[in-house]
C-alpha positions in Angstrom: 121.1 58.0 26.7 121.8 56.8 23.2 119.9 57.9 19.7 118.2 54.6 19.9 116.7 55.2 23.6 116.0 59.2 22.9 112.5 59.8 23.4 111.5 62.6 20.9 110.0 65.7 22.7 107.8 68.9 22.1 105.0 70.4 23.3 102.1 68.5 24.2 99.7 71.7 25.1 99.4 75.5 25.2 98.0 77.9 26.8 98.2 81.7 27.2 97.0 85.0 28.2 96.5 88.8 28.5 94.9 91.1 31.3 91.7 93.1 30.2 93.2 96.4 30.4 94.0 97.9 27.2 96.6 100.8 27.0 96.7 102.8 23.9 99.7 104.5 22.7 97.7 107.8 22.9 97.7 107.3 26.8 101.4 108.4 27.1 101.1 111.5 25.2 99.8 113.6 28.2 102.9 112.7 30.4 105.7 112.6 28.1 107.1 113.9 24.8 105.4 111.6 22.4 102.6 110.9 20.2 101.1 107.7 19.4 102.1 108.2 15.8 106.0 108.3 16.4 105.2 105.3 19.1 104.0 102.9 15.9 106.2 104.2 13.3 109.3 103.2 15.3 108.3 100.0 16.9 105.0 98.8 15.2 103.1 99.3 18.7 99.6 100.3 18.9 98.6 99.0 22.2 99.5 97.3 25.2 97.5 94.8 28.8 98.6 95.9 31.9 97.8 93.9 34.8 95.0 95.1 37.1 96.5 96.4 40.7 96.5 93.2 42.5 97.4 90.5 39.5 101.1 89.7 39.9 103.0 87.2 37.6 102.0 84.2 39.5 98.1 85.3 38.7 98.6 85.6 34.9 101.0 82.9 34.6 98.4 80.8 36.6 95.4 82.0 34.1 97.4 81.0 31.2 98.3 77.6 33.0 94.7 77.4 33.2 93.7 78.0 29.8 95.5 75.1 28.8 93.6 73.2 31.2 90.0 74.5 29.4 91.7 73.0 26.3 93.2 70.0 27.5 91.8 68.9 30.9 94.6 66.2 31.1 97.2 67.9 30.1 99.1 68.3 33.2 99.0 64.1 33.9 102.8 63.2 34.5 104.4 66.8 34.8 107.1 66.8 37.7 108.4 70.2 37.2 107.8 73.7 36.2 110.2 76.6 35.1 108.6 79.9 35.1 110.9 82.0 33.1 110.5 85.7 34.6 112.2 88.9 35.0 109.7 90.2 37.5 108.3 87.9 39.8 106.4 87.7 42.6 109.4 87.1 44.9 112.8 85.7 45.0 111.9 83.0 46.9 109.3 81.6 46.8 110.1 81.5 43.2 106.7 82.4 41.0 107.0 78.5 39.8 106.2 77.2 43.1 103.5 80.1 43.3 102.2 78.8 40.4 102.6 75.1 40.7 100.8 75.2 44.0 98.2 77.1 42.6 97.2 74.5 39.7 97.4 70.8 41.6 101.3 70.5 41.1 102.6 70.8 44.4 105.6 68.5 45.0 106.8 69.1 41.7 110.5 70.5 40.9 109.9 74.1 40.4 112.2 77.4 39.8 112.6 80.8 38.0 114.4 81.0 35.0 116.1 84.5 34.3 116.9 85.0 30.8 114.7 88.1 30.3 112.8 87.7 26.4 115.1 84.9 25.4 113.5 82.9 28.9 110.4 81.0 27.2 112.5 79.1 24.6 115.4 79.1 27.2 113.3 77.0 29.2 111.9 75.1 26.6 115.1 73.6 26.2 116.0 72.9 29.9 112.6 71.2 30.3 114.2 69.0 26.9 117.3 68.2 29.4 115.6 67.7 32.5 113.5 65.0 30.4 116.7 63.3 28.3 118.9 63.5 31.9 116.0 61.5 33.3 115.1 63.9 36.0 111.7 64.4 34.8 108.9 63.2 32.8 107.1 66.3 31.9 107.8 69.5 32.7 105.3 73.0 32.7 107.4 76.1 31.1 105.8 79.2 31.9 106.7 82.8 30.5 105.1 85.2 32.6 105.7 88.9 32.9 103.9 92.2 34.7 106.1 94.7 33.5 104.5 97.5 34.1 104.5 97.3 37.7 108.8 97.6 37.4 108.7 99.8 34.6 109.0 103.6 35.1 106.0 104.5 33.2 107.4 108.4 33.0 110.1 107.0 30.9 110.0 107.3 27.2 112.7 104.7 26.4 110.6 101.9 28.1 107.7 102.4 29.1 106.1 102.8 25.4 107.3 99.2 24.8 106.3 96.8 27.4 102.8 95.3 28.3 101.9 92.4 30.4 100.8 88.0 29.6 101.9 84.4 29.8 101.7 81.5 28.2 102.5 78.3 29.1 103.5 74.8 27.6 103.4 71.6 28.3 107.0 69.7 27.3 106.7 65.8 26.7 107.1 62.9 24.2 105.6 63.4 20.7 105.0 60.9 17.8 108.5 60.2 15.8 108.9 63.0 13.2 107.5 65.5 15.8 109.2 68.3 18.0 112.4 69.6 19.0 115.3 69.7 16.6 117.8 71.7 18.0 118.8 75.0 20.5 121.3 77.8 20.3 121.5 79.6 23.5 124.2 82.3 24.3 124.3 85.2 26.3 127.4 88.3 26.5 127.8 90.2 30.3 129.5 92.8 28.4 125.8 94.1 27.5 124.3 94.1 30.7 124.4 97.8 30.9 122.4 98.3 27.6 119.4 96.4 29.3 119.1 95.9 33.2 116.8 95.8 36.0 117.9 96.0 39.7 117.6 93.9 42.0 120.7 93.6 45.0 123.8 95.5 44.0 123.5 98.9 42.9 126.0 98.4 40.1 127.0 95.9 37.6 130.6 95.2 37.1 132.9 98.3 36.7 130.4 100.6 38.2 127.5 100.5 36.3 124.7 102.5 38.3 121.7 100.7 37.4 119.0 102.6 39.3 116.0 101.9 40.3 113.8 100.8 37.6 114.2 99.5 33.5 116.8 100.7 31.9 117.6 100.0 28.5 120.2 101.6 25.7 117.8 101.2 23.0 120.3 102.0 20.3 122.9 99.4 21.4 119.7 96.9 21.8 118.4 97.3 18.3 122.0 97.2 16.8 122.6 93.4 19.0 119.5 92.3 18.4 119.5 93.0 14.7 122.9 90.8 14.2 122.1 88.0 16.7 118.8 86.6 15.6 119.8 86.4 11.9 123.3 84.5 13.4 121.2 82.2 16.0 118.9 81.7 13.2 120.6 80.6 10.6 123.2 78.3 13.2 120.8 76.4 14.6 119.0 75.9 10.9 122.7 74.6 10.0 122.9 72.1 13.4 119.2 71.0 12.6 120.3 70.1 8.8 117.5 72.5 7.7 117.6 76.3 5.2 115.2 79.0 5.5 113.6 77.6 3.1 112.5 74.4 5.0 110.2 77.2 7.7 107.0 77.2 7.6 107.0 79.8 10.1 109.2 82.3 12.2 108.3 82.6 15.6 110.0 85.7 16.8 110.5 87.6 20.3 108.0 90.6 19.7 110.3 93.6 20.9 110.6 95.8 17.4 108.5 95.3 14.1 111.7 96.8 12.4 114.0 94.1 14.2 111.9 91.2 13.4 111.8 92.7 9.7 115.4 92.9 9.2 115.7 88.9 10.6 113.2 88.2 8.0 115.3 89.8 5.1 118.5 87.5 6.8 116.7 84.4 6.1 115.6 85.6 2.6 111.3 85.1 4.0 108.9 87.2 3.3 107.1 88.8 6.3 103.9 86.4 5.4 106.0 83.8 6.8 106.0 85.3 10.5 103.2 86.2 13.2 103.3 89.6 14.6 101.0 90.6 17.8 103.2 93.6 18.9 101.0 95.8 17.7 98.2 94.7 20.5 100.6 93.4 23.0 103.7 95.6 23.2 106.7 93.4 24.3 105.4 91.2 27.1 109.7 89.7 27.3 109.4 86.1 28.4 105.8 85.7 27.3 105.8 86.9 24.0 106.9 83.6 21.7 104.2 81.7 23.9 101.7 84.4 22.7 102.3 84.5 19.1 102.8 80.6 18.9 99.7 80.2 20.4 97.8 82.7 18.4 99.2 81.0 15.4 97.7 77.8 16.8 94.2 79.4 17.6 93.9 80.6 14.2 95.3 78.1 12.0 97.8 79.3 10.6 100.1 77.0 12.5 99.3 73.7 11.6 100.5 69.7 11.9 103.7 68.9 10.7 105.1 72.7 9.6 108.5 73.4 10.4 109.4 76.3 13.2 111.9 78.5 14.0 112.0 80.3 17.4 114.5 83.7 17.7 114.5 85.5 21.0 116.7 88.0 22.4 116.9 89.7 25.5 118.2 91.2 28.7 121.9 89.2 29.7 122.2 90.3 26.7 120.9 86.6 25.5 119.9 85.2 22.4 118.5 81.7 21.5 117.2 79.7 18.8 115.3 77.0 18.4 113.5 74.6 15.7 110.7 72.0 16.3 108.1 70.4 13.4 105.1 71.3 15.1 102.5 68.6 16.2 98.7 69.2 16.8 97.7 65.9 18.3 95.8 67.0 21.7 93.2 70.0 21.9 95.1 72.4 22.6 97.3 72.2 20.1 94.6 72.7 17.6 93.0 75.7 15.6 89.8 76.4 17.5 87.9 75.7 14.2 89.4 72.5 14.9 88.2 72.1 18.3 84.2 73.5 17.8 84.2 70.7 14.9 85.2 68.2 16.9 82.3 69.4 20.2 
């Protein structure tokens, strides 16, 4: 497909959301050696959602599908696919896309799990961008969805303190000229896998690694990547998109550490007024955190028509991507909902 006949592409609607339960950090200090003060001071988390006992990812990711839909009751017209980018779905087949797609009128539709772990949101937001320019489809749903805390061992210290449950979900589609999607970085390096892993099949990675039977994570080793690879997948796909730090409105960064999204702020020389932070509420929800902070950007306002973005995500693989889009707010649920009671 040449330049000429490249349809430009970005989101077209948004939708997200969170389970009711609210976990405190204080609610860990009975069961392990911590305190909910040494909790915030090294990640920034106050508070987490955990799913109730019988929501699984295909029920939030559904609910967030769904809030889209209370936006934007068209917004689903022309999709042909959905990636649900997951690291602990319902099943391995059916994959939680089809669970989903079935579940909100798209059965029929291309559908599969994406596993890129925090980095899966954006990951897929650039294979729904190929699927569209190959021709394969005309729309695509990506869907970050994640119920962590049912794989999580919650007597661990090293993970369980961190991770909470959500989804969002985005519509991907043709936008006006000027609008959406610049460019991606996506990478990923095996040679971390035993730093951040989840079973599933063999009982060891590669070499021997004995993963065991829940998260595990080497959260030294994960700060120390993480910390280097969003300020280098920042700052290359600024370079491939013809754009400085200087040209972002706003950072939209995986929500895993406030001290690691601090230090990719102080790469790109941006204050932290120029970022959205919601770990504090949410914990790190992996896939669904960058639909959850874009979209309460949205909701608020703060995100607005025509400002320049820039996605960083990292995560289990270990992965990394970046990604840069000039945001456009032309259906309802792209709007700030001051936006949307003016125009009732």
């Amino acid at each position: 497909m040449s330049d000429l006949t490249r349809p430009q592409l970005g989101i077209t609607a948004l939708g997200s959301y969170v389970p009711d339960r609210t976990v405190p950090n204080s609610d860990f200090e009975a069961r392990m050696d911590t305190s909910a003060d040494w909790i915030e001071s090294r990640t920034g988390i106050r508070e987490r959602r955990f799913a109730a006992p019988e929501q699984y990812t295909s029920d939030v990711g559904v609910l967030a599908v769904r809030d889209l839909l209370d936006r934007d009751p068209q917004a689903l017209e022309g999709v042909d696919a959905v990636i649900c980018a997951t690291v602990s779905p319902d099943a391995l087949m059916p994959s939680t896309a089809a669970l989903i797609a079935m579940q909100v009128g798209l059965t029929g539709a291309a559908a599969f799990d994406l596993s890129a772990a925090c980095s899966g949101f954006v990951y897929g937001l650039s294979v729904a961008q190929g699927l569209i320019l190959a021709g394969t489809a005309r729309r695509v749903l990506v869907v970050g969805a994640e119920v962590l805390s049912k794989i999580v061992d919650q007597n661990d210290r090293n993970t369980a303190i961190l991770f909470g449950d959500g989804a969002g979900a985005a519509v991907v589609g043709p936008v006006p000229d000027g609008y959406g999607f610049q460019d991606f970085i996506m990478g990923a390096d095996g040679n971390g896998g035993s730093s951040l892993y989840l079973r599933c099949v063999a009982p060891t990675l590669p070499g021997g690694f004995n993963m065991g039977e829940s998260v595990g994570m080497n959260g030294r080793e994960v700060f120390k990547f993480a910390v280097r690879v969003l300020g280098e997948s920042g700052t290359q796909v600024l370079a491939k998109s013809g754009l400085t730090s200087a040209d972002v409105d706003w950072v939209i960064p995986h929500q895993a550490n406030v001290r690691i999204i601090e230090a990719a702020m102080e790469r790109f020389g941006l204050p932290m007024s120029r970022t959205i932070v919601n770990l504090d509420r949410y914990g790190n929800t992996s896939s669904a955190t960058v639909p959850l902070v874009l979209h309460e950007g949205v909701r608020d306002g703060r995100i607005r028509d025509g400002q320049q973005l820039l996605f960083i995500a990292f995560g289990g693989g270990l992965s990394w991507v970046a990604g840069t889009m000039k945001w456009w707010a032309g259906t309802p649920s792209l709007q700030s909902e001051r936006h949307a009671e003016a125009a009732r």
